[in-house]
N, C-alpha and C positions, 0 to 999 in steps of 0.2 A: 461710098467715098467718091467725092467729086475729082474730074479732072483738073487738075492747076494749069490754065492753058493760054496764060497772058500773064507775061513778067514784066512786072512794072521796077523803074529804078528811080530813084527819089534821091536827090543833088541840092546844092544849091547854089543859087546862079551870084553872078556878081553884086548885083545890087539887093541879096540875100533874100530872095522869093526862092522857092522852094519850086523845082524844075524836076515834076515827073515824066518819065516817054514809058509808055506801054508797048511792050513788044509782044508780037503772035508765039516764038519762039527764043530760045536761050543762046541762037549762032550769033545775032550781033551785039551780044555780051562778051560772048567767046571772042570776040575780035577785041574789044575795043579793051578786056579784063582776063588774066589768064585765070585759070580754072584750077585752085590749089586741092580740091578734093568733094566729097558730098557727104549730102548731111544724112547722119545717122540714128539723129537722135531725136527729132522733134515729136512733139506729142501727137502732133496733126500728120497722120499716116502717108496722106494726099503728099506731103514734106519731103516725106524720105526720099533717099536717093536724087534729093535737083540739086545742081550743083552748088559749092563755094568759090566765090571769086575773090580774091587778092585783092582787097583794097574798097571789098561793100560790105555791109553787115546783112546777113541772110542766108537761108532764104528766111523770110517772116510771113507768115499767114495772112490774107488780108481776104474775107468775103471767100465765096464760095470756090472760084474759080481764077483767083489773082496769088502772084506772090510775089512777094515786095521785095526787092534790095534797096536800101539805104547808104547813103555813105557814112564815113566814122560820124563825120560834124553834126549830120544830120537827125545822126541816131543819137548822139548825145544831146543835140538840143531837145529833140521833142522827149525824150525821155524827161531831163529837167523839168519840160515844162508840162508834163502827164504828173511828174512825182508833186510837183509846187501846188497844183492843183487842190484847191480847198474842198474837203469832203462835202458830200452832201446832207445835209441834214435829215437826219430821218425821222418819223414820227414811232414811237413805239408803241404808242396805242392808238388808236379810234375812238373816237365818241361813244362808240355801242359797246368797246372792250371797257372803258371808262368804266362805263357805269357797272360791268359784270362786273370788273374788278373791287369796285366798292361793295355791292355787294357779298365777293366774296371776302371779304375784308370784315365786311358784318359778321357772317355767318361763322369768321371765324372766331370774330372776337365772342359772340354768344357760346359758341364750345368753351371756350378757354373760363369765361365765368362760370359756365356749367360745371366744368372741370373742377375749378376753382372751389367749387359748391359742396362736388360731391367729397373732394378729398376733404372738407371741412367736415361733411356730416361720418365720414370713413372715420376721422382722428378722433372726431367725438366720441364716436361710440369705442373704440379702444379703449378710451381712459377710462369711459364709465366702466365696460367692459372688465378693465383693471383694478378699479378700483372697488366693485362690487366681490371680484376675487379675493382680493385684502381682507374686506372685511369678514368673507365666508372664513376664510383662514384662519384669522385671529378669533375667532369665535368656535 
């Protein structure tokens, strides 16, 4: 588990650039944002226990040894603009699955006649099967 040992705070400035300051420590946070409690719940172990401040969103993970506070704005914008985000498109196959796939596409279609085949020679022989009883019967 890495140490979290540089808290960066992410603002935005007046003319709407995005104004990070990386600090060594969590004291001139403590000045400048009062400390409402800590976190207890994050997934990222490194998380637990660093503080909550009144008025940022965090702490947030960011890389090995960083954790992030945001402000409200800030967290809402890039959120937006993470969620507006056009998915990427993915390929679900390869050229070389392509081709296995068609193959197996063959392979299955040839069972299924095969199948096809036998249940026809299976019904066949019932009815004659049936039929050659009748007439033992009747006789």
């Amino acid at each position: 588990m890495a140490k979290k040992d540089t808290f960066r705070i992410v603002t935005r400035g007046s003319d709407g650039s995005l104004l990070i300051r990386d600090y060594p420590t969590c004291d001139p946070i403590l000045e400048m944002h009062m400390q409402v409690g800590t976190d207890d719940c994050s997934t990222d172990l490194a998380i637990r226990g660093m503080p909550v401040f009144r008025g940022l969103i965090g702490p947030i993970p960011e890389g090995k040894n960083i954790v992030r506070y945001e402000s409200p704005e800030v967290f809402e914008t890039l959120t937006k603009e993470w969620i507006n985000q056009a998915p990427k498109r993915r390929r679900r196959r390869t050229a070389k699955s392509e081709m296995a796939a068609k193959e197996l596409d063959a392979n299955e279609a040839d069972m299924a006649e095969d199948s096809v085949a036998n249940t026809g020679m299976v019904a066949s022989s019932i009815v004659a099967n049936s039929l050659i009883d009748n007439e033992l019967s009747m006789n």
